[in-house]
KOLMAR-772646 format. One record per atom (N, C-alpha, C, O): x, y, z. Coordinates in steps of 0.2 Angstrom, whole numbers, padded with zeros to 4 digits, always signed. Layout:
<pts>
XYZ
...
</pts>
This chain:
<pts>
+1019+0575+0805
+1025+0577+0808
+1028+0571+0812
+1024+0567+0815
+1036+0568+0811
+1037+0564+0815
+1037+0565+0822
+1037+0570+0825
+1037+0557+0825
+1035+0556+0833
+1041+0554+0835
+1042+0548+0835
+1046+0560+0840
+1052+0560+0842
+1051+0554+0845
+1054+0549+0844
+1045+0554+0850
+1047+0547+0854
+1046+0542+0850
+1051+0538+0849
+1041+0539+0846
+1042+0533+0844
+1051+0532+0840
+1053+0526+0839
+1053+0538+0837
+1060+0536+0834
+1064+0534+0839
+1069+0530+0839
+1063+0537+0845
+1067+0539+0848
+1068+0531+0852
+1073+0529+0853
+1060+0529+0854
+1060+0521+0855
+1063+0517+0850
+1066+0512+0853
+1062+0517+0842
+1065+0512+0839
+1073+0514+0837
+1076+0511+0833
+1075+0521+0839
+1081+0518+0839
+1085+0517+0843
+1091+0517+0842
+1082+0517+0851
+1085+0514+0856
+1086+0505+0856
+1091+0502+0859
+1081+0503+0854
+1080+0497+0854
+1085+0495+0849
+1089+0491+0852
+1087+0497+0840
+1089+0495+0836
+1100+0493+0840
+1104+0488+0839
+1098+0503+0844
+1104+0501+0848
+1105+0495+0850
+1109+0491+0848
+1102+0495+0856
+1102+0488+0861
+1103+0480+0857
+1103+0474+0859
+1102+0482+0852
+1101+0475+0847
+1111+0473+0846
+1114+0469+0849
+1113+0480+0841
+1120+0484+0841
+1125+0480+0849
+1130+0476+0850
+1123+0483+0852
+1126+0484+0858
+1125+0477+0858
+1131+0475+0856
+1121+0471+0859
+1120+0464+0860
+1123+0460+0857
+1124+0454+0859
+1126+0462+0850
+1130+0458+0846
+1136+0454+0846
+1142+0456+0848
+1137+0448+0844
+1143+0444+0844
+1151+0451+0844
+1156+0452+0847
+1147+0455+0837
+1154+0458+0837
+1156+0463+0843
+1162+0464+0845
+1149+0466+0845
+1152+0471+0849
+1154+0467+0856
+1158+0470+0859
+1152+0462+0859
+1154+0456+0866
+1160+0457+0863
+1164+0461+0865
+1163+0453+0857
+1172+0450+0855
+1175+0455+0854
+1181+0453+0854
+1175+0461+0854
+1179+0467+0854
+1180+0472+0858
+1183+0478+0858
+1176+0469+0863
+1173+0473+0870
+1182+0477+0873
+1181+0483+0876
+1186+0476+0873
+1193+0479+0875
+1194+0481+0870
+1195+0487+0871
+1195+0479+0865
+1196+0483+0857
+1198+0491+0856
+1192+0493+0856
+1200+0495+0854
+1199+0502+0854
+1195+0502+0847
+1196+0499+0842
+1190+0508+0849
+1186+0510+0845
+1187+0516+0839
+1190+0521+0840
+1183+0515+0835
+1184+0521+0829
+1182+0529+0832
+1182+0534+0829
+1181+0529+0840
+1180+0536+0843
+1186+0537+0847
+1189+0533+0851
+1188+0543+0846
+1194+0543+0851
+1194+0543+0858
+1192+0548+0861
+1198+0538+0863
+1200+0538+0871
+1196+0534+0874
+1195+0533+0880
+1191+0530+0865
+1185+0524+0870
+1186+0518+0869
+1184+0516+0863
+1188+0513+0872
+1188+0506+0867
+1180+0504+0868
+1176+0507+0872
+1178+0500+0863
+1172+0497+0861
+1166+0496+0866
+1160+0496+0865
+1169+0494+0874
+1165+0492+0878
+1161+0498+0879
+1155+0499+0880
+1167+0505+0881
+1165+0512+0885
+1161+0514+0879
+1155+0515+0880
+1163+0514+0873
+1159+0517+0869
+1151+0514+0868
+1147+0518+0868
+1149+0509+0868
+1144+0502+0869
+1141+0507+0875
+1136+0510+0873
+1144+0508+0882
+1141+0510+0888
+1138+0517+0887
+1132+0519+0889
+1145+0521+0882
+1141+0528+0881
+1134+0528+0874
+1129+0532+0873
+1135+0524+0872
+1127+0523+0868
+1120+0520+0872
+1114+0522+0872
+1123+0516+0877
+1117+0516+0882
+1116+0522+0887
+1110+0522+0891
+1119+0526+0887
+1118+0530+0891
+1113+0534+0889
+1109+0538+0892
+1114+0534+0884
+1107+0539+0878
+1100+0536+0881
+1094+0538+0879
+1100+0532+0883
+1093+0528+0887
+1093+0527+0892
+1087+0527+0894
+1098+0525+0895
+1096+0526+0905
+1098+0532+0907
+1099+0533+0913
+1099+0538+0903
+1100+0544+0908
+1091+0547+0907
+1087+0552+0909
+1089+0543+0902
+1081+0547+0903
+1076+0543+0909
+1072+0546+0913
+1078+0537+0908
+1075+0534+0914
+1075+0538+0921
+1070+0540+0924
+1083+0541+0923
+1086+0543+0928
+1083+0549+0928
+1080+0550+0933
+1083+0553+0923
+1079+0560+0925
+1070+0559+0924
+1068+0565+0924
+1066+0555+0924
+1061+0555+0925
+1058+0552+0931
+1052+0553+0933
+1064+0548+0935
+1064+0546+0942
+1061+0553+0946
+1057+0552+0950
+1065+0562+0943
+1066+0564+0948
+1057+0568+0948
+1054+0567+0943
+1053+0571+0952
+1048+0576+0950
+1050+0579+0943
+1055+0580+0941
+1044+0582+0940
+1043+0586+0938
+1044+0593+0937
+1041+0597+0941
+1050+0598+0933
+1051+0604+0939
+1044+0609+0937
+1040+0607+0933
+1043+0613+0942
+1039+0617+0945
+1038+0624+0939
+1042+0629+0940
+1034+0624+0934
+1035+0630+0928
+1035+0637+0933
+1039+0642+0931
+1033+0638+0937
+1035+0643+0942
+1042+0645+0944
+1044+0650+0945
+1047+0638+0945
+1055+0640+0948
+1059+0637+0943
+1064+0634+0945
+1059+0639+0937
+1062+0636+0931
+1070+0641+0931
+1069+0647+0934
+1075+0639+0929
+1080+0643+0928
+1080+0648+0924
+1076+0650+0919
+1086+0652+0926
+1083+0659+0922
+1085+0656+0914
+1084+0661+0911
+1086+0651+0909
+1087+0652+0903
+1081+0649+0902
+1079+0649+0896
+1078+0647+0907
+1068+0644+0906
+1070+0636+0903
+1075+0633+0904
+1064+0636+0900
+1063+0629+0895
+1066+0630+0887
+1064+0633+0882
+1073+0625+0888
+1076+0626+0879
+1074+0621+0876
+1071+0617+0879
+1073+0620+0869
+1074+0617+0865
+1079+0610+0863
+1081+0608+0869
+1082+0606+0859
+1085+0602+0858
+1092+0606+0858
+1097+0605+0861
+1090+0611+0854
+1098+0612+0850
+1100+0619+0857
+1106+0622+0857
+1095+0621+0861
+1096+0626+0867
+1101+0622+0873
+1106+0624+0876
+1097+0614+0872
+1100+0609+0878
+1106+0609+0873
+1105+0614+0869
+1110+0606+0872
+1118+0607+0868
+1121+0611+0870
+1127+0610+0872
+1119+0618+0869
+1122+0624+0870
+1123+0626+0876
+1126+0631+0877
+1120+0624+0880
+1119+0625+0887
+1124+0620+0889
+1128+0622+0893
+1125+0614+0888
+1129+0608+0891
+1134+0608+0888
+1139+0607+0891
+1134+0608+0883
+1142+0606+0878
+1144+0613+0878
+1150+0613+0876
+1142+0618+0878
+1146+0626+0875
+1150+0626+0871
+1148+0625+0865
+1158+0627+0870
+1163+0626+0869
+1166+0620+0871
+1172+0622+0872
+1167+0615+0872
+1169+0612+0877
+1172+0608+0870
+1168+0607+0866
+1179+0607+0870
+1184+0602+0867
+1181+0596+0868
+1179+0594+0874
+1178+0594+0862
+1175+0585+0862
+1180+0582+0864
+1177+0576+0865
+1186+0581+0864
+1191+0577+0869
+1195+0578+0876
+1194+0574+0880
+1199+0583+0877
+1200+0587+0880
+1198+0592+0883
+1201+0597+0883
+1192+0592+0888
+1189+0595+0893
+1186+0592+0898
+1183+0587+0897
+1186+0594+0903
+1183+0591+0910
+1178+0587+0908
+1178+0581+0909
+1172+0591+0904
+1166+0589+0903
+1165+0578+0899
+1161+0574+0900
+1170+0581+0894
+1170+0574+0891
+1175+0571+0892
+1176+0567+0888
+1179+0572+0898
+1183+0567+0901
+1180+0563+0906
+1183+0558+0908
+1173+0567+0909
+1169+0565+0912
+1165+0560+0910
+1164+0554+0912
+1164+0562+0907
+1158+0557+0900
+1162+0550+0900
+1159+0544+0901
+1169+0551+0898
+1173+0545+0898
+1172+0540+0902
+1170+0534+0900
+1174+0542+0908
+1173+0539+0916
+1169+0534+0918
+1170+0528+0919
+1164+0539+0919
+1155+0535+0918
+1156+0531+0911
+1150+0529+0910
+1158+0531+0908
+1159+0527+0901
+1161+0520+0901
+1158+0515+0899
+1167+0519+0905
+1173+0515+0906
+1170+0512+0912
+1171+0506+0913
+1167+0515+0916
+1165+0512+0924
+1159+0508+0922
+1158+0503+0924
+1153+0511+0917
+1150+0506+0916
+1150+0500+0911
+1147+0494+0911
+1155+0502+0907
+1159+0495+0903
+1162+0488+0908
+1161+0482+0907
+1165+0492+0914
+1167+0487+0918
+1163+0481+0920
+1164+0475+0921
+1158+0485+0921
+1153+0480+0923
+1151+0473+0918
+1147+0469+0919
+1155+0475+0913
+1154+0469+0908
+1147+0469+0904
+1142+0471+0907
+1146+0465+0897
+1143+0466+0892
+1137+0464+0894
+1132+0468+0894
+1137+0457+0897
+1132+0457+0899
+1125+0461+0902
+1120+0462+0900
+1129+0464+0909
+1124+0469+0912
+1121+0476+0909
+1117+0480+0911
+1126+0476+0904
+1124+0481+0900
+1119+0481+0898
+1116+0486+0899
+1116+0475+0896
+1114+0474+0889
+1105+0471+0893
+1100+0470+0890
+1107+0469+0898
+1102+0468+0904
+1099+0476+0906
+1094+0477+0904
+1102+0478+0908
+1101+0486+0909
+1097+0489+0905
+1092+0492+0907
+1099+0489+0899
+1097+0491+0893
+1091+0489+0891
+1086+0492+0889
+1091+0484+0892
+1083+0481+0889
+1078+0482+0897
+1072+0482+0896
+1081+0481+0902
+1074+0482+0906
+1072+0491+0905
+1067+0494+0902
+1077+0495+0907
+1075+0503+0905
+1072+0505+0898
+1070+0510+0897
+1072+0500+0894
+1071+0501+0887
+1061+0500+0887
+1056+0504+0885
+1060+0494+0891
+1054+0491+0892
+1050+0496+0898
+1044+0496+0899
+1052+0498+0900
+1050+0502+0907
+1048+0510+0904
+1044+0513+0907
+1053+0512+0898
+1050+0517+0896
+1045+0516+0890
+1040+0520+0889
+1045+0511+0886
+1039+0510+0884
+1031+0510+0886
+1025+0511+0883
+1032+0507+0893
+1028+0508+0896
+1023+0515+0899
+1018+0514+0901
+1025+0521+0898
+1027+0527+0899
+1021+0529+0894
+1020+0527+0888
+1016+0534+0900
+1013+0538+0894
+1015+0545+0897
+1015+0547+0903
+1017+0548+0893
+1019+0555+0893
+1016+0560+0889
+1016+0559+0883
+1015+0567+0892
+1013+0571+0888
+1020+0575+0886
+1025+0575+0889
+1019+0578+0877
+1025+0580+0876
+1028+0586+0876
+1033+0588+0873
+1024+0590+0880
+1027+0594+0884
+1027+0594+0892
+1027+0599+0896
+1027+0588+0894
+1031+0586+0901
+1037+0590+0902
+1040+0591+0897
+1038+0592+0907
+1045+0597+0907
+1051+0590+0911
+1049+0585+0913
+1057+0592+0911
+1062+0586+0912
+1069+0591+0915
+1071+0595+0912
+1070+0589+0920
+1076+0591+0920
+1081+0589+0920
+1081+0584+0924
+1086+0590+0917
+1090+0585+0914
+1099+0590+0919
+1099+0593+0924
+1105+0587+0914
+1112+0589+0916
+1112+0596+0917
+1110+0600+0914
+1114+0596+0922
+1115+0603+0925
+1112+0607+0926
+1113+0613+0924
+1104+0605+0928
+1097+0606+0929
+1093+0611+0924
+1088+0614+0926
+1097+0609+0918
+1094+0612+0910
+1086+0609+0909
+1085+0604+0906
+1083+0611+0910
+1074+0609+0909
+1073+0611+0902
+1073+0616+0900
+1071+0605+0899
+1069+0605+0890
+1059+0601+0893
+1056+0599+0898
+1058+0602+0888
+1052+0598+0888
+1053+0589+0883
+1057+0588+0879
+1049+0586+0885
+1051+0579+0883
+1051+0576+0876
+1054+0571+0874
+1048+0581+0873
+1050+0579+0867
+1056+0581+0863
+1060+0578+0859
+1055+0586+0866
+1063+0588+0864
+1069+0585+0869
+1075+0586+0867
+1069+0582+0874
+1075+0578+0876
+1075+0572+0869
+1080+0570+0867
+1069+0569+0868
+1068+0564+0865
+1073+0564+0858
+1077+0560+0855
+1072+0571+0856
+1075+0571+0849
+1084+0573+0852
+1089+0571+0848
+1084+0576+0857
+1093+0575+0859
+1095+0569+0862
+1101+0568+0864
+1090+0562+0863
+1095+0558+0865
+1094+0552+0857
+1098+0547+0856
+1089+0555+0851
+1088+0552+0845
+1098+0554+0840
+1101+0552+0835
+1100+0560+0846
+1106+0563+0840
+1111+0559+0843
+1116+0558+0839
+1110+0557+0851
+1115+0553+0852
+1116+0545+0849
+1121+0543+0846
+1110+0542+0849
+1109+0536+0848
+1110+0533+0841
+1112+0527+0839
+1106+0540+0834
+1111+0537+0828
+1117+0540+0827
+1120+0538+0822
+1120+0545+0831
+1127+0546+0827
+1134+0540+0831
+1140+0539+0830
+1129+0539+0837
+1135+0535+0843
+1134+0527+0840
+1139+0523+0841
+1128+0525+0835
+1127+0519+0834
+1133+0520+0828
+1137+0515+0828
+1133+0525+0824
+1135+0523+0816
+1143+0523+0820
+1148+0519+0817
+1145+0528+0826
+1153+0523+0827
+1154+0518+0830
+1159+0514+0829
+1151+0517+0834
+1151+0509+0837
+1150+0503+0831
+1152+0498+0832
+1146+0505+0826
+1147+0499+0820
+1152+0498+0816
+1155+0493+0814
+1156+0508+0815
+1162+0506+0812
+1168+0504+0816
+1173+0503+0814
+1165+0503+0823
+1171+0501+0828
+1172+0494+0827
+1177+0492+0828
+1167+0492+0826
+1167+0483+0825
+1164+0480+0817
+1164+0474+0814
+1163+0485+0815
+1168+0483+0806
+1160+0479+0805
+1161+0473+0803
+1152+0481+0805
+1146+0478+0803
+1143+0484+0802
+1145+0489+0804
+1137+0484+0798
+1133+0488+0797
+1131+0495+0803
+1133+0494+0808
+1127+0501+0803
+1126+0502+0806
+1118+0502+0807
+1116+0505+0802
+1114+0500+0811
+1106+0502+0810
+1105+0507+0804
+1107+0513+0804
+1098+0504+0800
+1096+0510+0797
+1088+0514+0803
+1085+0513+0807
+1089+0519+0799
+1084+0523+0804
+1081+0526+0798
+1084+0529+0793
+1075+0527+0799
+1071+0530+0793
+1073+0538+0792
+1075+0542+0796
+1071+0540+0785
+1071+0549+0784
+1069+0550+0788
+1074+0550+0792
+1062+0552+0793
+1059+0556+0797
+1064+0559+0802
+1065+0565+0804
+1067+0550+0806
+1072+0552+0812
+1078+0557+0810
+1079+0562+0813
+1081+0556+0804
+1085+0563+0801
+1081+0569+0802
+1081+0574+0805
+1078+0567+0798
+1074+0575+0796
+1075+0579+0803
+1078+0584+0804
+1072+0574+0810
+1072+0579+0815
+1079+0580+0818
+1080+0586+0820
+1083+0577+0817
+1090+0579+0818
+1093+0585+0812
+1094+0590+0815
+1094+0585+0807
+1093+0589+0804
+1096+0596+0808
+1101+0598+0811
+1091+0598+0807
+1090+0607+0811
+1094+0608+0817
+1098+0613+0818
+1093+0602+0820
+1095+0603+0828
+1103+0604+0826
+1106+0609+0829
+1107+0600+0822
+1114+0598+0822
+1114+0605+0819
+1117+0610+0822
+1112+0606+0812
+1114+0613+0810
+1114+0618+0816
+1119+0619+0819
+1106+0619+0819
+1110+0627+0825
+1113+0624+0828
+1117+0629+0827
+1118+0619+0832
+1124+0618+0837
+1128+0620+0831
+1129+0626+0833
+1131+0618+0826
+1135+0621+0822
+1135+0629+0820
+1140+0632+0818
+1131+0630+0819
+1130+0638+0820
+1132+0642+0826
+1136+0646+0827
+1127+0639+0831
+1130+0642+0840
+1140+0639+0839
+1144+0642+0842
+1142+0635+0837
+1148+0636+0838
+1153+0639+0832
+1158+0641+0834
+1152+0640+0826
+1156+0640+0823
+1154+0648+0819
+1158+0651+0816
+1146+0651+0818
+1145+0655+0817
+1142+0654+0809
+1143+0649+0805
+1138+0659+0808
+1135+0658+0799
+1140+0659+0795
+1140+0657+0789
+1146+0661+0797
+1151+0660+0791
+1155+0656+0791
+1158+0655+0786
+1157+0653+0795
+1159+0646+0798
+1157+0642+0794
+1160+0637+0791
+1150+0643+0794
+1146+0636+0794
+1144+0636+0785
+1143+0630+0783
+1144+0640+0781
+1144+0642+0776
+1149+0641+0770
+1148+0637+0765
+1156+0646+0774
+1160+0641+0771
+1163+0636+0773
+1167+0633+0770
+1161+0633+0779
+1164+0625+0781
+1159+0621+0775
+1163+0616+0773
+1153+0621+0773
+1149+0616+0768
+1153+0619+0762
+1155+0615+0758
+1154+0626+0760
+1154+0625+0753
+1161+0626+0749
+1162+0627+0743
+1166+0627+0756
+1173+0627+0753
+1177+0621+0758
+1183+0622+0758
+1176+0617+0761
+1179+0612+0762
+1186+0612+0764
+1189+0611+0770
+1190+0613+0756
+1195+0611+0756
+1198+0619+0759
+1201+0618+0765
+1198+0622+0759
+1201+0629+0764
+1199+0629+0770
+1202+0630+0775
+1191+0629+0770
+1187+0631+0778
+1187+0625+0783
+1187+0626+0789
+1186+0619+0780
+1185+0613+0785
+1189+0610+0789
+1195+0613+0790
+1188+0603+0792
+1182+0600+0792
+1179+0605+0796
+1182+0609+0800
+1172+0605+0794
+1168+0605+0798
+1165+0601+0805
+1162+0596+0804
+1165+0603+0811
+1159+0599+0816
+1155+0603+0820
+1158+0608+0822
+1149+0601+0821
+1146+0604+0826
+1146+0602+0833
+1144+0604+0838
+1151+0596+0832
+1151+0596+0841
+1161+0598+0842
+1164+0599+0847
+1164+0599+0835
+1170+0601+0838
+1174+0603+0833
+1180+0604+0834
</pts>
């Protein structure tokens, strides 16, 4: 079976390589192939797929006795619980994401990219059991391997726009790392769009689509 963390390590790093680049520093005000982000914010929200694990690992462990009433979710349980419905452009939620996006862009490429690599080296360091519990955004408690595989959905689909924002390849990432996204992406698109949604969004396109599972 693959090992969410180690994907989840090489493709944080692959990012941080991404984010380090000539192209992405030269276009850093540039607007990006994602909407409402220019290249740097975007840049920043790719790094966040890695220092927000750092950040919830800071806090204790929660307590399997005082867990929230939806308990301990899954990959595709956390999404549903954090994103619900929520307009991928157009809602509090990801207008928020922007903010924090744009505030840590300000801070310019380089610190980024400093940042990045010391929290990158810091969780390597990390021995972790994979069912460590974590509390994560809006005190959603997944277990760690499974955050692992929701910040592996952040990191290649956020990498392959920030490569088209800046016009170079994007990292390759092995089958396995799909494979585990896979599934996850399918139920968010089922929790939002329903099995008939999702059914004919794949197999009539041109009436039903597009399809997305975050929007």
């Amino acid at each position: 079976m693959s090992d969410p963390r180690q994907h989840y390590l090489d493709a944080a790093a692959a990012a941080i390589e991404l984010v380090r680049s000539d192209a992405v520093a030269s276009a850093w005000d540039l607007p990006s192939a994602l909407d409402e982000y220019d290249v740097g914010a975007l840049a920043a929200h790719v790094g966040r797929a890695v220092l927000t694990l750092e950040i919830y690992l800071a806090e204790p462990e929660p307590d399997p006795a005082s867990l929230p009433a939806a308990g301990v979710l899954d990959a595709a349980g956390y999404y549903a619980a954090v994103l619900g419905d929520a307009d991928p452009v157009d809602s509090d939620l990801h207008r928020g994401v922007r903010q924090r996006s744009a505030a840590a862009a300000a801070a310019g490429h380089a610190t980024l990219v400093a940042d990045l690599e010391r929290s990158l080296d810091a969780q390597r360091a990390l021995d972790l059991h994979p069912d460590r519990l974590i509390a994560v955004l809006d005190g959603v408690v997944v277990r760690i391997r499974d955050y692992y595989v929701t910040r592996l959905v952040e990191l290649l689909v956020h990498t392959d726009d920030l490569a088209s924002s800046v016009g170079v390849r994007a990292p390759v990432a092995p089958s396995g790392a799909w494979e585990l996204l896979a599934p996850v992406v399918q139920q968010i698109a089922l929790a939002r769009h329903g099995a008939r949604g999702v059914v004919l969004g794949l197999a009539r396109p041109e009436r039903h689509g597009p399809l997305g599972a975050f929007g």
